[in-house]
C-alpha positions in Angstrom: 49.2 -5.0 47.8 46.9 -8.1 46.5 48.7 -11.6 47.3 46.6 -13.3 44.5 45.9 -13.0 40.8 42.3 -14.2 39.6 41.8 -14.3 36.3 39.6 -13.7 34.8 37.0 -11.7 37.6 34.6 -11.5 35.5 32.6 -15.2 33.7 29.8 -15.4 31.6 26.4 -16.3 33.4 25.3 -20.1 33.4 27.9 -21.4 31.5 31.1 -23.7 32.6 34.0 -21.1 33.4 37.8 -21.4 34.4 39.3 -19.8 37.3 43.1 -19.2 37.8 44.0 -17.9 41.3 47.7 -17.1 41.3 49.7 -16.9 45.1 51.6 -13.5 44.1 54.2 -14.5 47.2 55.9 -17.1 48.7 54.0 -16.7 51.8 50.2 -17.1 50.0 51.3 -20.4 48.2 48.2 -23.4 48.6 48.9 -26.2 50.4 49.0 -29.4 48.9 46.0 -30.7 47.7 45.0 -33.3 50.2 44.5 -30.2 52.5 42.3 -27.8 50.4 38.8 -28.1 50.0 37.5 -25.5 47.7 33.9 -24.4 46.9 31.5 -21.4 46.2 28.5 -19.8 47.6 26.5 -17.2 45.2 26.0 -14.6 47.2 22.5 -13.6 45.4 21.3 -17.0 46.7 20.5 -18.4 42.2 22.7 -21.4 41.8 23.1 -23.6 38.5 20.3 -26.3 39.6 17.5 -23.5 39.3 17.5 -23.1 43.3 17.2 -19.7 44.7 18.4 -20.6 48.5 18.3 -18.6 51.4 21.1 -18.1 54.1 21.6 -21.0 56.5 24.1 -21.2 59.2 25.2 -24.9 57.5 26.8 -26.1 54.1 23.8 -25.6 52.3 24.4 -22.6 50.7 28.1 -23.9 49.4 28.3 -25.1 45.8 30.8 -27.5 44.4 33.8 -26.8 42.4 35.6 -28.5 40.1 39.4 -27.7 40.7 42.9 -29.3 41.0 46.7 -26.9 41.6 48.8 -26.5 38.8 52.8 -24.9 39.4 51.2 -23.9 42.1 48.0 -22.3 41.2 44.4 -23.1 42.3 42.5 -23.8 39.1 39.0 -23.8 39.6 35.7 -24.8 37.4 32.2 -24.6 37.4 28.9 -22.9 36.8 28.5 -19.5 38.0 24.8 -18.5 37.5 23.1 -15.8 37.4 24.7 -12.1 37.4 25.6 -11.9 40.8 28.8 -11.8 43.3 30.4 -15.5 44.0 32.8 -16.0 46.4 35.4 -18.9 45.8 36.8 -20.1 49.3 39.6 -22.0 49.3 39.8 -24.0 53.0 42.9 -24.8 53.9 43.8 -27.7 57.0 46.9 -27.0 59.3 49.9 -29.7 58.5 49.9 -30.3 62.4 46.7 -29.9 64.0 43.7 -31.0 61.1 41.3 -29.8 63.3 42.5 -26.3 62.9 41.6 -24.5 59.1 42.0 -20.9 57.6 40.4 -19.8 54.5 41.0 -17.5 51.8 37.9 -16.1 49.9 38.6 -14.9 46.4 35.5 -12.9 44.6 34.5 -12.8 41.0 30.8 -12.1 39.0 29.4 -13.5 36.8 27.3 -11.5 34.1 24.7 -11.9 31.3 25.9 -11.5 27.5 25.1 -8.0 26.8 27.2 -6.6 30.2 29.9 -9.1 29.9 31.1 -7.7 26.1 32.0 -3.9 28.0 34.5 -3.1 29.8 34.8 -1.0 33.0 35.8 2.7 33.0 36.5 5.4 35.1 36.6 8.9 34.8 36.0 12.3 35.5 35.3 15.6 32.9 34.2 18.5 35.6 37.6 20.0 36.8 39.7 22.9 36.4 43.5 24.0 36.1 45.2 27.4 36.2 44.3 27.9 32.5 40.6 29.2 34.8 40.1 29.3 38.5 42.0 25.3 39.5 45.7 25.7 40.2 47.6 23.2 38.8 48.9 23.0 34.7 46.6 20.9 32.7 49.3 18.3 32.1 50.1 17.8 36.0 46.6 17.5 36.5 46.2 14.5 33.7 48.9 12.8 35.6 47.5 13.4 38.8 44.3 12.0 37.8 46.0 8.8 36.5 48.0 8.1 39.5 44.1 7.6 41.4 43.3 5.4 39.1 41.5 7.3 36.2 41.1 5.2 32.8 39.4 8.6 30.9 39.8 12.5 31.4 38.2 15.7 30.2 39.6 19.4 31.9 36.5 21.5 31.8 37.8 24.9 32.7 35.7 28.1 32.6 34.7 29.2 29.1 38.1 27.5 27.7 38.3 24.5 25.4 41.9 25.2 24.5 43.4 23.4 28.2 41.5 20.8 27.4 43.5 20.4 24.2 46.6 21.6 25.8 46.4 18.3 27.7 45.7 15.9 25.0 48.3 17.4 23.0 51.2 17.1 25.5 50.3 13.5 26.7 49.6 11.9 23.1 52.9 11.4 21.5 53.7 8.6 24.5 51.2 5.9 23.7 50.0 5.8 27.2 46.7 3.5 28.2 45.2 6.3 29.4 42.7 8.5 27.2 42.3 12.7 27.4 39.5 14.1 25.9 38.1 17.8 25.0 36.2 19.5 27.1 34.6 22.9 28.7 32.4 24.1 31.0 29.8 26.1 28.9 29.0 30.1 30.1 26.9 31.9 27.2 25.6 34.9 27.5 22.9 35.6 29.6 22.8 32.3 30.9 23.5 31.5 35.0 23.2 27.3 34.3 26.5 25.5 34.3 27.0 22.7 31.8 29.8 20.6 30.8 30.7 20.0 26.7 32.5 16.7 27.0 33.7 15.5 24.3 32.9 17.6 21.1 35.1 18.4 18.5 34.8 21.8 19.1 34.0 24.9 21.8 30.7 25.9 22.3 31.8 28.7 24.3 33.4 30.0 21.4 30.7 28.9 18.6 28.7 31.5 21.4 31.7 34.4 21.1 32.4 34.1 17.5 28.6 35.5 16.9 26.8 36.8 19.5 24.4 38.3 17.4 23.8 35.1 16.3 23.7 33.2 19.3 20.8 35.6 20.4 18.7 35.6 18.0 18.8 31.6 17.9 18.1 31.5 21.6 15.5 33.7 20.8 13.5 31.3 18.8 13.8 28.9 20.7 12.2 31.2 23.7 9.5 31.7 21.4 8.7 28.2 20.9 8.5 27.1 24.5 5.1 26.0 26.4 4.0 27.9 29.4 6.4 27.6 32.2 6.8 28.9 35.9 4.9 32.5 36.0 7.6 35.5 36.8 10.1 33.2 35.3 12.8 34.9 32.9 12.6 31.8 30.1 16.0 33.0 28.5 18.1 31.0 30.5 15.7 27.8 30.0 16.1 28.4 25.4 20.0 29.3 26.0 20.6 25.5 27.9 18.8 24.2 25.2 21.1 26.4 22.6 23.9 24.7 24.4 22.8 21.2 24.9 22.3 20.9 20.8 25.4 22.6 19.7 27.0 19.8 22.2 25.4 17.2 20.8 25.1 18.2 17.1 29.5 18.3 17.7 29.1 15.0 18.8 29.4 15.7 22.3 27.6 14.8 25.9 25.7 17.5 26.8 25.3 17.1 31.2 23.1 19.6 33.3 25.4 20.7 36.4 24.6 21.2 40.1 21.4 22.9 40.6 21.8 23.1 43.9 24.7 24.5 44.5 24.4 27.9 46.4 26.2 30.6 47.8 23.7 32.6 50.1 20.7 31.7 47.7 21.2 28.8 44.9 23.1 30.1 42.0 20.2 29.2 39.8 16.8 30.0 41.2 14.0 26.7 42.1 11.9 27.8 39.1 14.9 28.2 36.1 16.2 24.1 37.6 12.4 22.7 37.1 12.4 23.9 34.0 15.2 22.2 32.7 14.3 19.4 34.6 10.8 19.4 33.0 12.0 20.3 29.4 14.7 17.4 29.4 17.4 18.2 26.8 20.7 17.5 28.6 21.8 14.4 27.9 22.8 13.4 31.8 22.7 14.9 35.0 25.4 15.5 37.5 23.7 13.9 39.9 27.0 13.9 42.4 29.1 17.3 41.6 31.8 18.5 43.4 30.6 20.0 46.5 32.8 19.8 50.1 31.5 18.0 53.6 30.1 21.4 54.7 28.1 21.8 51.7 26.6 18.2 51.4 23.0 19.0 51.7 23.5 19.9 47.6 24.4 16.6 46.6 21.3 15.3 49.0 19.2 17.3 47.3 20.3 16.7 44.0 19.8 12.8 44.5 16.0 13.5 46.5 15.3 15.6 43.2 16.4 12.7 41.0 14.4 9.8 42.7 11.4 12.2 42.4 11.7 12.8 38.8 11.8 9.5 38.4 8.8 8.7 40.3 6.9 11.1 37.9 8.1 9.5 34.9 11.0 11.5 34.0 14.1 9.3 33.5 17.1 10.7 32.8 20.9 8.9 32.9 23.2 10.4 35.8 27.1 10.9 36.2 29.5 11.7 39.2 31.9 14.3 38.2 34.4 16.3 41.1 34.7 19.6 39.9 37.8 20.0 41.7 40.1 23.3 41.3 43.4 21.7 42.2 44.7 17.8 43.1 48.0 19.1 45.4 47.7 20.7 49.0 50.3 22.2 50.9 50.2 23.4 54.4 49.9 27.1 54.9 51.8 29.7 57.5 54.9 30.8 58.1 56.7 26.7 58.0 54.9 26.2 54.6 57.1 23.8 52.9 56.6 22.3 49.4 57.9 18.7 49.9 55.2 16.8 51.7 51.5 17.4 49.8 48.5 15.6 50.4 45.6 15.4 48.3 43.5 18.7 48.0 39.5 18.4 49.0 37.4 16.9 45.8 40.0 15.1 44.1 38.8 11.7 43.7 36.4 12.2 45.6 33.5 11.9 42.9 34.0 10.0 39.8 31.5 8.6 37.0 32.2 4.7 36.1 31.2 3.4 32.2 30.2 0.2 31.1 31.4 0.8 27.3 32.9 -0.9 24.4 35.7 0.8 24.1 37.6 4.1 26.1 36.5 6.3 23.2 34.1 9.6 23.5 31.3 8.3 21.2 31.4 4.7 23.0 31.5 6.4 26.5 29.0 9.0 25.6 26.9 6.2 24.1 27.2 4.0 27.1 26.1 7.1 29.3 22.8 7.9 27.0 21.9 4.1 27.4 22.3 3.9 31.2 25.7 2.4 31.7 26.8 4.9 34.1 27.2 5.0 37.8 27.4 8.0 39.5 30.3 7.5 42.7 30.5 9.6 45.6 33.5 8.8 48.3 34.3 12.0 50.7 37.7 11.7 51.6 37.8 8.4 50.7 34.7 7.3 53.1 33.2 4.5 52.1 31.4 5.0 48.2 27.9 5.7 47.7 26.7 4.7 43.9 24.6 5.7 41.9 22.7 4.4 38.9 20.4 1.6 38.0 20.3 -1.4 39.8 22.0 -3.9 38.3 24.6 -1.5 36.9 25.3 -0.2 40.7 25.5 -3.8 41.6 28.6 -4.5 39.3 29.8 -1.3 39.7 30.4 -2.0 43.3 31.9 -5.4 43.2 34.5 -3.7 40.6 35.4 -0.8 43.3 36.2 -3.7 45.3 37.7 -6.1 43.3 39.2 -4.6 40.5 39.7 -0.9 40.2 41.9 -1.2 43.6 44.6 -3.4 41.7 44.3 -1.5 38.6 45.1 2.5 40.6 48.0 0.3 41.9 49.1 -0.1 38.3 48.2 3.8 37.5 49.8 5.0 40.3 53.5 4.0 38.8 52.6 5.3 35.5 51.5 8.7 36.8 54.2 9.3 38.8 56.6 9.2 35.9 54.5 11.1 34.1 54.7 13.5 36.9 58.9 13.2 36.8 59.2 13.4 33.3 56.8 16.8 34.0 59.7 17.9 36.5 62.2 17.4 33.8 63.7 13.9 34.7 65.7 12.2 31.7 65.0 8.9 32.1 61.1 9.3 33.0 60.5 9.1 29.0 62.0 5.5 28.9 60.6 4.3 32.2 56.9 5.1 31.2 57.4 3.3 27.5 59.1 -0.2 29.9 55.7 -0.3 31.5 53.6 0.6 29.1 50.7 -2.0 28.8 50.6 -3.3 31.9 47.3 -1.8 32.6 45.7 -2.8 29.5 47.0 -6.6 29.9 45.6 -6.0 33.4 42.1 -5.0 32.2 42.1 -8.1 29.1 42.7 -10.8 31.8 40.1 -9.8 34.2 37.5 -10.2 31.4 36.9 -13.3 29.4 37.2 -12.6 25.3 33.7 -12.2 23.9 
């Protein structure tokens, strides 16, 4: 639970901003003012004379604040420059000893024009329900996923668009601030690579079944028309990706390439088909984390090695995080199973893709993705996260893990677990989730300034 609401977290970039901090309780409440002293330090070291300073073990590297208390609230000013992490400490001096202080540091960032008009996003569109080979109904998943948190969803089950839909259709009618989208994970025949449709307006699975004829003769031409590749490699699967990653994107989908390296006794797809498609570049995005366990971690490695090095060599290509998990609820096993105490199941949560976008919409979020906005997040267990992206993007990305997406899952958590009672059949669960609905969204519009 936070004790303080700063608003907004997020200014624009060498211009005079406002600061509100809010004392949430009794017990965070400012002293009066005679006993605050309240300044800044930028953390990349660029303040709003030009200066970029180094670290010193003195006041140097603090920058004044404009700021008085008002009912209570710390109301702070100033130039934030830069995009960069600033942390506003607020030094407060004991009523009876004024030699002794505390402080409380209170973070925002500050963000150049083009970042600062998106908003933050996070979701996940590899997973599975019991409509395939995941356990759970797709609706219980949905509200799983928003009780961790998640702003955007896709179910991806195995050669199945229709769960996707099964999920959008049951949570629609109730207005929630939480966004379900189509999806699959694409199998055509005669193809071993994985990839995920998210977001068209229709399967590609089934475009694939409702003419196979068709489907091979198409691939087919595409074979025809590919340079030389890998000698001894069968170049069926590489024009069959292809097939896939068009009829995703023509449906105004986001066509993503999936874990290469994951293996059983030998990878599921062999060294030579992965270059290929590497080399060839027609997915859209990579799932550069997928959803592999802590015994299998070597794939995810390798995946990220892979990526650095086809960078290196000039091919650039955006990346996602995505879970792929088969089920969100555990249950212990044996002969004293009992169904009243669950924890969460391996690879729920535990990778995720965050979007810089304009909106929580497939062809903003898709758009966003193309153009680089993504970060790719990786958190075992819920280890500490490793991201994933370009730089600056990562940067932000990981100030909002910290700052923001923490208070905003406390929010979610409430609304998915009334979605998950009104699952169970409770009567007043309908009414409950319409009283609070809103409260994320007026969350996420005072933690960004209006642009």
């Amino acid at each position: 639970m936070h004790y303080y609401d700063v608003f907004p977290r997020v200014v624009p970039s060498g211009r005079t901003a406002t600061v509100r901090i809010r004392p949430r309780f009794g017990h965070a409440a400012f002293p009066p003012a005679e006993r605050l002293n309240i300044y800044s330090v930028p953390v990349d070291g660029q303040y709003p004379d030009g200066t970029h300073r180094n670290f010193a073990w003195s006041d140097s590297c603090r920058q004044t604040l404009e700021w008085h208390l008002e009912d209570g609230e710390l109301v702070v000013s100033g130039v934030f420059a830069g995009e960069q992490e600033h942390i506003i400490t607020a030094e407060m001096t004991s009523e009876n000893n004024p030699q002794q202080k505390k402080a409380a540091d209170f973070r925002i960032y500050s963000l150049q024009d083009d970042l600062l008009a998106l908003r933050p996003y996070k979701g996940d569109f590899h997973l599975h329900t019991n409509r395939s080979d995941g356990r759970e109904c797709p609706a219980y998943v949905a509200a799983r996923y928003r009780q961790r948190g998640f702003d955007f969803l896709a179910i991806s089950d195995h050669g199945q668009y229709a769960p996707s839909l099964e999920a959008v259709n049951f949570w629609q009618p109730y207005g929630l601030d939480f966004q379900l989208f189509p999806g699959e994970e694409v199998h055509t025949p005669g193809n071993p690579v994985h990839i995920i449709n998210f977001g068209a307006t229709c399967s590609v699975n089934d475009l694939a079944r409702a003419d196979e004829e068709k489907y091979q003769s198409e691939v087919r031409a595409i074979q025809e028309k590919l340079p030389p590749l890998e000698p001894g490699l069968d170049t069926f699967p590489v024009a069959a990706s292809e097939w896939v990653f068009d009829r995703i994107r023509e449906n105004g989908g986001l066509a993503v390439f999936c874990h290469p390296y994951w293996y059983v006794t030998q990878y599921v797809i062999s060294a030579a088909l992965s270059s290929a498609i590497f080399q060839r570049r027609r997915f859209d995005a990579f799932e550069l984390i997928g959803g592999f366990y802590k015994h299998q971690s070597r794939s995810n490695n390798y995946q990220v090695v892979r990526w650095v090095q086809e960078q290196t060599q000039g091919n650039r290509f955006p990346v996602v995080g995505l879970s792929d998990s088969h089920g969100t609820t555990n249950f212990e096993s044996g002969c004293d199973r009992t169904f009243t105490c669950g924890v969460d199941r391996d690879l729920f949560d535990w990778n995720f893709t965050l979007v810089l976008a304009s909106e929580n919409s497939v062809p903003a979020l898709a758009g966003a993705i193309r153009d680089y906005r993504s970060v790719a997040v990786n958190r075992n267990g819920g280890e500490r996260p490793h991201l994933y992206g370009e730089f600056r993007i990562v940067k932000y990305a990981d100030f909002l893990l910290r700052e923001y997406f923490p208070i905003l899952t406390e929010l979610c958590s409430t609304e998915g677990a009334l979605m998950l009672d009104l699952l169970a059949g409770d009567p007043e669960a309908a009414t409950a989730l319409q009283a609070i609905k809103g409260r994320s969204r007026a969350f996420r519009e005072a933690s960004f300034p209006a642009f």
